[in-house]
N, C-alpha and C positions, 0 to 999 in steps of 0.2 A: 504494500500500500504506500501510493505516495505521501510526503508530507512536504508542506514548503514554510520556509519563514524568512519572512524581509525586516531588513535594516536597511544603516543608513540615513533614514529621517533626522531632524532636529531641525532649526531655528535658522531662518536662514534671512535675511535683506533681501529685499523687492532688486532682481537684476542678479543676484548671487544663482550660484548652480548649490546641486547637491548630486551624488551618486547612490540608489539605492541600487542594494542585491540581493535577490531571493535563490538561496540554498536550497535545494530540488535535493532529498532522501529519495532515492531510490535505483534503483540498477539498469531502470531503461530511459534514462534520463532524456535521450537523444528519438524517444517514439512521443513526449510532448511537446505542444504547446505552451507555451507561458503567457497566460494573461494580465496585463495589471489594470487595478480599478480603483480607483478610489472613493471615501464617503467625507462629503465632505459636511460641515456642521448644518444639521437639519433639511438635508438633500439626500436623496436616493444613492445608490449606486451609482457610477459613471465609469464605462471603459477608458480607460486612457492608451493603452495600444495592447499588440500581441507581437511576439516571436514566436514564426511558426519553426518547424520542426527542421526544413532546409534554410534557413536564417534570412528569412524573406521577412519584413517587416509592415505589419499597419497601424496608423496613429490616429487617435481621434480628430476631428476637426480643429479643437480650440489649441494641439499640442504646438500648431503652427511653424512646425520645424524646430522647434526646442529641443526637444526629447527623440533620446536615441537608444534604443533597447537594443541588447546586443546578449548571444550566448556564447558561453565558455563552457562546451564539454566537457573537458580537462578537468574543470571544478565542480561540472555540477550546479555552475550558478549561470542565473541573467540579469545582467543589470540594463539599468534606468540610468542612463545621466541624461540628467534635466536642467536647462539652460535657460539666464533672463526669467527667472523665476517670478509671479508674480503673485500679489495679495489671495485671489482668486484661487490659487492652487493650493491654501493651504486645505488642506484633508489627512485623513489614514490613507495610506496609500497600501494593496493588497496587493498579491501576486497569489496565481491560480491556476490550475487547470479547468479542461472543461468542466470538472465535477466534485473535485477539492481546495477550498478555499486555504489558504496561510494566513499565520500570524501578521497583521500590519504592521506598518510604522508610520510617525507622525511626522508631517511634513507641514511645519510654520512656516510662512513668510510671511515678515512684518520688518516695519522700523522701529 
């Protein structure tokens, strides 16, 4: 069974970057997808992108070419580096498969 947990989150300035990475348990690491989503205060769910399985990537609309998801075989992990961060984006940021959710991290931007 898989399991995932993301870091990386904290505090960051309006325009600052952050890198999160979700650590993917398991042995067939390279037959998922990794989805990230976030919740942000008093808002639903929101996909923020996917890396699929051949390292082909999609992003949500509002990422605007900020965010760049990327996987690392090797490790086991996918990261988020997220650019020109803004107030708007602050949320939990989640990292997922189709059918297993991971532990968040919190993702501030403020001044």
């Amino acid at each position: 069974q898989v399991q995932l947990v993301a870091s990386g989150g904290g505090l960051v300035q309006p325009g600052g970057s952050l890198r999160l990475s979700c650590e993917v348990s398991t042995t067939q690491f390279t037959e998922y997808a990794i989805i990230w989503v976030r919740q942000a205060p008093g808002k639903g769910d929101e996909w923020v992108a996917t890396c699929f399985t051949d390292n082909t990537t999609n992003y949500a609309r509002f990422v605007e070419g900020r965010f760049t998801c990327s996987r690392h075989n090797d490790k086991n992990v996918v990261a988020l580096q997220m650019n020109s961060l803004k107030p708007e984006d602050t949320a939990i940021y989640y990292c997922k498969t189709t059918d297993t959710w991971g532990q968040g991290t919190q993702v501030t931007v403020s001044s």
